[in-house]
N, C-alpha and C positions, 0 to 999 in steps of 0.2 A: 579740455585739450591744453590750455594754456596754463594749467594746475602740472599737468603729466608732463609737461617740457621741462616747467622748471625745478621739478623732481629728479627727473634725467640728468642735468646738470648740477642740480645739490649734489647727486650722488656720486655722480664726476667728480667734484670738488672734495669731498669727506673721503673718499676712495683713496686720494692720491698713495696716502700709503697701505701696503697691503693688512701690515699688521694693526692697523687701525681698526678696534670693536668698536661698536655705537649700540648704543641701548635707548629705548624707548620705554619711559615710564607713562604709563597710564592710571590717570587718577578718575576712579569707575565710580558712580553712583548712581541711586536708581533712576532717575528724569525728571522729566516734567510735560505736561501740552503744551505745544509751541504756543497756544495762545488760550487766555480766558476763555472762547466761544466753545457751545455744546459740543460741534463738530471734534474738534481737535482732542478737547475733555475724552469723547467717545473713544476716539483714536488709541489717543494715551493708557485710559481704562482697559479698553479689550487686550492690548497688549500684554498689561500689566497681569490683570487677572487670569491671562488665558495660562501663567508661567506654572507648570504643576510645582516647582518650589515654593512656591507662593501658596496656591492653593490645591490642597490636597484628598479634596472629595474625586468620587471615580465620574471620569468624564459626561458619562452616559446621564449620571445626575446634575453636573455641573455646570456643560455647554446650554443646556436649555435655559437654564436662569442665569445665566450672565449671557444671554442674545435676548432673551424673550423679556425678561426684567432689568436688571440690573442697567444695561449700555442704554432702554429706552428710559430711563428715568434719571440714576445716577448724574449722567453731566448734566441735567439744566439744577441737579441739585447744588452739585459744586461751583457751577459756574461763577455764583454770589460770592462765595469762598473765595475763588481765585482773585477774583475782581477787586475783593478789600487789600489783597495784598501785593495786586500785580505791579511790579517797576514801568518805568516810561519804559527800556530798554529788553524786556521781559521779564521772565519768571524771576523772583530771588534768588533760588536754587542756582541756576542756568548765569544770572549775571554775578553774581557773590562765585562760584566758580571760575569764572574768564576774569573777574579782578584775582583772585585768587592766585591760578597758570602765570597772570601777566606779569606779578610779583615774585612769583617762583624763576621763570623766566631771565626775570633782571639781577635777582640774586645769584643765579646758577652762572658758576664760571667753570664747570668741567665740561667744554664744547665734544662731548663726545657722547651728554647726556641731553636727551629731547624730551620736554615735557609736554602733554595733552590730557585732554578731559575727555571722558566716555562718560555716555546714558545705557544703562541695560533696558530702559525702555524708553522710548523718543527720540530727540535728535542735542545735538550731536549721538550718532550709534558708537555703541563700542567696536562696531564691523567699520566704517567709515575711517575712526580714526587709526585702526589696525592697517588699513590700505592704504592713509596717506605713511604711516611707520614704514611698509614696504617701499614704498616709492622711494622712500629715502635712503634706503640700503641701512637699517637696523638689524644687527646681528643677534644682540638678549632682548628679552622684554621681562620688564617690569611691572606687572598688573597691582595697585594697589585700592584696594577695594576699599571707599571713604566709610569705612564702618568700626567705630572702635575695639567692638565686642563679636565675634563671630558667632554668621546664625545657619543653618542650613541654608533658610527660606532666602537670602543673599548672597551670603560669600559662594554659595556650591552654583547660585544661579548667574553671577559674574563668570565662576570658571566653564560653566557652561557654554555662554555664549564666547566667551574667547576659544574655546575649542573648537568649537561648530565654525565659528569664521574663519579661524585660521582652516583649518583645514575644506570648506570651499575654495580659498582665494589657493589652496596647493603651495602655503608656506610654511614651511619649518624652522622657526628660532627657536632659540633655548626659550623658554618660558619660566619663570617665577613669579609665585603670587605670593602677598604680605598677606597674611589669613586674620591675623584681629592685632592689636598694640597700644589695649585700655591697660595692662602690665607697666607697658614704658614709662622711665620716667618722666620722660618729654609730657607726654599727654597727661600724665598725673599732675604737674606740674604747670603747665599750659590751662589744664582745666582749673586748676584752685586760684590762679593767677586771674583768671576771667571773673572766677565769683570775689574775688579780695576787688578787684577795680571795681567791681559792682556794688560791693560795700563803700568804698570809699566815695563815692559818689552820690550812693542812695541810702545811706545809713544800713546795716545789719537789721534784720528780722528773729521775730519770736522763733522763726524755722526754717530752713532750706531743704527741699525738695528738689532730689533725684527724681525725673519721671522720663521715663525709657519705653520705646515704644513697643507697646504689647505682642505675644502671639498666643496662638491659641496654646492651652494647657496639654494637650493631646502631645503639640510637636516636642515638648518640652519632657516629657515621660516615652517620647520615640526617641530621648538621647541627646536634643539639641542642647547644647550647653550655656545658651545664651544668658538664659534668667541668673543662674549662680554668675557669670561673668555681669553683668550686671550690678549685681549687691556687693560684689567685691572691687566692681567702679567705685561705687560710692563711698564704700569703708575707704578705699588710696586715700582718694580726694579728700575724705572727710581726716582720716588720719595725716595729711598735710596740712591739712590747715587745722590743724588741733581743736577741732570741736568734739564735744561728749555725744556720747550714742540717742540722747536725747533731742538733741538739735539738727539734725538730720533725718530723713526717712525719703525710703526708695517708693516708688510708684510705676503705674504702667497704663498709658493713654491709647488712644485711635482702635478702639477695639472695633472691629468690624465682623458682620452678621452675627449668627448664634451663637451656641455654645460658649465653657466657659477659656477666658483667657487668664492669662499670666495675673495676678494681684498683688497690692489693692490698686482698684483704679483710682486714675489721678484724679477726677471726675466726682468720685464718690466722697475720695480722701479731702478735697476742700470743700464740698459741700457740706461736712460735717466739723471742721475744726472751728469755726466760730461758735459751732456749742461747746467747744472745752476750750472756750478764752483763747483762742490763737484766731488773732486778726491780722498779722501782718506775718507772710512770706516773700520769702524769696523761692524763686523756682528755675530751674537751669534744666536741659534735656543732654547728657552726654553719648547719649545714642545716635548722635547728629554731628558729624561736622561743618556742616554749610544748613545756616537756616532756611528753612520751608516752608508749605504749604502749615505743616503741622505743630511747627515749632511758634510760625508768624501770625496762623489764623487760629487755631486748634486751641492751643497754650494761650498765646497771649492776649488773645480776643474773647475766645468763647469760656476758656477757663475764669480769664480776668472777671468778669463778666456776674459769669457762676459764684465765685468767690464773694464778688461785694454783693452781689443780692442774696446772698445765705449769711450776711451780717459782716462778712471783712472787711476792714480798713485797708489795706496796704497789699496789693499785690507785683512785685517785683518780678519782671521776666528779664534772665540774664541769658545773652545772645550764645550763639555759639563761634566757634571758632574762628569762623569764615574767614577772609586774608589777613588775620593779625600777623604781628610778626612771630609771636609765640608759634601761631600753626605755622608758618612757611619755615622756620626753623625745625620743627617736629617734623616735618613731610621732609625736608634736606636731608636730618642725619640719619632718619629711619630708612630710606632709600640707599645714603652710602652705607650703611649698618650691613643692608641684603646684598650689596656690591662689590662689599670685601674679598 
């Protein structure tokens, strides 16, 4: 109640003049569970996997094993997962984001633009933060979907949910969504930037590795154009920062259940290079703007991990973007870019 008043009176205030627009950009990613415990894990899970963008078996086949298997096993399997990486203040994802907004925030001097965080699955919801945008009397919206490379199984499941909420709550703003901006040269440049501080700090490696999170091969031959955007990430970058086509190679992690996915996996690919004399990498995820479950546990734990017990010396995990200034610079001009 005390949220809705002082809503009522921003909007007082922002109103004063008539021809005054205000735009609310939202920066959408997929979640997180509010907490380590099974409970929440399950939460987070059913949601996630119930999204048919996501996954795309027929229901009939696919409700029974993610109720009957998958949610009664799954979280006490992650639980350990979350647990090695979780912050005092929560998730990575979740606080690496609110540092992120808070930076944007203090940067941002056009008082006519509102910045917030949406989850397409957990909390903050991308509904929640739609409704406090209303409150405030926001005329355009901004959806910008934290994914550099557009994929179905994401960007269409973001525009998804901002349709379906807007149109519960019986609101009508202009809507634009940023659909992918691994092109730009903000982000080509923001990325190569992240791995050259990596170098200077931790010396250069026999190899740098692009590893991109995988999907299944099926979505990829039904059209998705992710995988070629992808490869053509890692040429930018790699052609920035002027290395030969040998010193680089793409890969693709988190493969989940059967069938085949996107290749090679990241997984397999350093399991085998200390048999051809490659002991020291470097490895970065540009699939990722805000580090995660997958980038913090996945990558640089299980991977690291994999690598020195298959004989490597030197495994190098370079962060992603999270509140650098490079990203709060890329997320400013790509916003005013769509606002012109």
């Amino acid at each position: 109640m005390l949220f809705r008043c002082q809503a009522v009176f921003l909007r007082a205030i922002l109103k004063v003049s008539n021809d005054r627009k205000l735009t609310g950009v939202l920066l959408a990613n997929t979640g997180t569970p509010d907490s380590p415990n099974p409970k929440d894990i399950k939460k987070y899970l059913k949601e996630f996997l119930s999204d048919r963008r996501i996954i795309k078996i027929p229901r009939i086949i696919w409700l029974p094993i993610l109720y009957l298997i998958i949610l009664n096993i799954r979280p006490y399997k992650k639980q350990k997962d979350y647990k090695k990486i979780w912050m005092k203040d929560g998730s990575p994802l979740l606080v690496l984001s609110k540092m992120l907004l808070d930076n944007i925030k203090l940067k941002n001097t056009n008082k006519d633009i509102f910045y917030s965080i949406g989850m397409r699955y957990g909390n903050p919801s991308i509904a929640s933060e739609l409704k406090n945008f209303q409150d405030i009397g926001i005329d355009n919206l901004l959806i910008f979907p934290m994914f550099p490379q557009y994929s179905f199984s994401t960007m269409e499941s973001i525009r998804d949910e901002v349709l379906v909420s807007l149109k519960k709550m019986q609101w009508n703003p202009k809507v634009n969504f940023i659909e992918e901006y691994y092109t730009e040269e903000d982000f080509i440049n923001s990325t190569a930037n992240q791995i050259r501080n990596s170098w200077n700090r931790h010396g250069r490696s026999n190899l740098l590795i692009f590893t991109y999170h995988g999907l299944p091969k099926r979505y990829i031959l039904d059209g998705d154009p992710y995988y070629d955007s992808c490869l053509k990430t890692s040429d930018f970058v790699a052609k920035k920062l002027n290395i030969k086509n040998d010193e680089y190679i793409s890969s693709f992690h988190s493969k989940f259940g059967f069938g085949e996915w996107t290749k090679p996996y990241t997984e397999n690919l350093l399991l085998n290079l200390p048999k051809k004399g490659i002991s020291h990498v470097d490895i970065i995820s540009p699939t990722f703007s805000i580090d995660c479950l997958e980038t913090l546990e996945e990558i640089e734990i299980q991977f690291k991990n994999d690598f020195i017990q298959a004989g490597g010396k030197k495994f190098n995990y370079i962060p992603c973007l999270n509140n650098s200034s490079d990203h709060i610079n890329l997320i400013e001009n790509l916003v005013n870019k769509h606002l012109e």
